[in-house]
N, C-alpha and C positions, 0 to 999 in steps of 0.2 A: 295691718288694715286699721285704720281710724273710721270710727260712727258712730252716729250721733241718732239717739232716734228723733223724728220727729213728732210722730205726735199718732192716736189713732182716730182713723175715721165716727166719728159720729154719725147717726142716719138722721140725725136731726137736722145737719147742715145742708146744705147746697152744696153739688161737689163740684160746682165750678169756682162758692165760695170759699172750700176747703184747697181746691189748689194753687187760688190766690191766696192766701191767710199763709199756707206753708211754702210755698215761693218752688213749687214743684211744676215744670211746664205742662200743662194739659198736651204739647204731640207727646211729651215720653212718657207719658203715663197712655195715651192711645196708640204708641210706639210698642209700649212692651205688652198691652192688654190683647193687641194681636198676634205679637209674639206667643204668646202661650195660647192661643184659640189655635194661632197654626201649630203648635208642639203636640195640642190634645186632636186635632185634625192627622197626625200622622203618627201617631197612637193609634188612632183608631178611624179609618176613614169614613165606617160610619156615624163616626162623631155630629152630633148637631144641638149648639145651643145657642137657648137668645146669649147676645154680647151682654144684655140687661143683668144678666143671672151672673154675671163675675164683677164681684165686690173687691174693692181694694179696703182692703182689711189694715195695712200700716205698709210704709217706710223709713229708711234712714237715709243720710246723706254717709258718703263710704268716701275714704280716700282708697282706693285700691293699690296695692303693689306694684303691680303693674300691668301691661294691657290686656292680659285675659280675664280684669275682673271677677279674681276669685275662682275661675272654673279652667284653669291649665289644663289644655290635650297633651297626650303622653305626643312627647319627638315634635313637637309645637316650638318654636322660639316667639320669643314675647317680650319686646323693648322694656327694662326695668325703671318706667319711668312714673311716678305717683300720679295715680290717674282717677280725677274726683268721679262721682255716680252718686248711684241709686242700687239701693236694692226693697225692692218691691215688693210685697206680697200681698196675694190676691184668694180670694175663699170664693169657692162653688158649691153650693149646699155645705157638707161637714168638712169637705175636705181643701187644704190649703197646699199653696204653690209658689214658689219665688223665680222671679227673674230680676239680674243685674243689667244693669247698665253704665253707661260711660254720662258726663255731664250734658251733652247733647244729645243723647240718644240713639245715636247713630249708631254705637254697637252694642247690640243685645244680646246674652246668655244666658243661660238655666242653667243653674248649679246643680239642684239635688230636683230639681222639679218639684216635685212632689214634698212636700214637709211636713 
């Protein structure tokens, strides 16, 4: 796996102008921010938070191995083909979370969730 970090959030900036400056598409970044709202939704379904209160804390650009993005299911097959992303990670008060994804965002994973 190749990556690169890019950079960390500032609160000073404009996060619409942090995802143009990093060249990171605002849907996959609202791609994977729902992704983990729904992962902490089925955790716990009396889950309930502003979407406000989840900071994207930093990413990298990842070439992955291949298509499960870092997070292989056991008895899974997974085309061994270098498959660029993201991997994300996002802070809710003290405690942080990653999810991966594919260059379009089209597939979303959680490795370890919780980090």
């Amino acid at each position: 796996m190749q990556s690169e970090i890019i950079s960390n959030f500032s609160p000073s900036q404009s996060i619409n102008t942090f995802y143009s400056i990093t060249g990171i598409p605002d849907s996959i970044v609202n791609a994977a921010k729902a992704k983990l709202l729904q992962l902490l939704k089925e955790q716990d379904p009396d889950f309930d938070l502003d979407p406000n209160q989840v900071i994207l804390d930093r990413f990298q650009l990842v070439t992955w191995s291949d298509t499960s993005l870092g997070c292989p299911k056991e008895g899974q097959f997974y085309p061994q083909v270098l498959t660029p992303g993201y991997s994300i990670e996002w802070k809710i008060g003290c405690k942080h979370y990653r999810i991966h994804t594919d260059a379009s965002g089209s597939s979303i994973v959680s490795p370890d969730f919780l980090i």
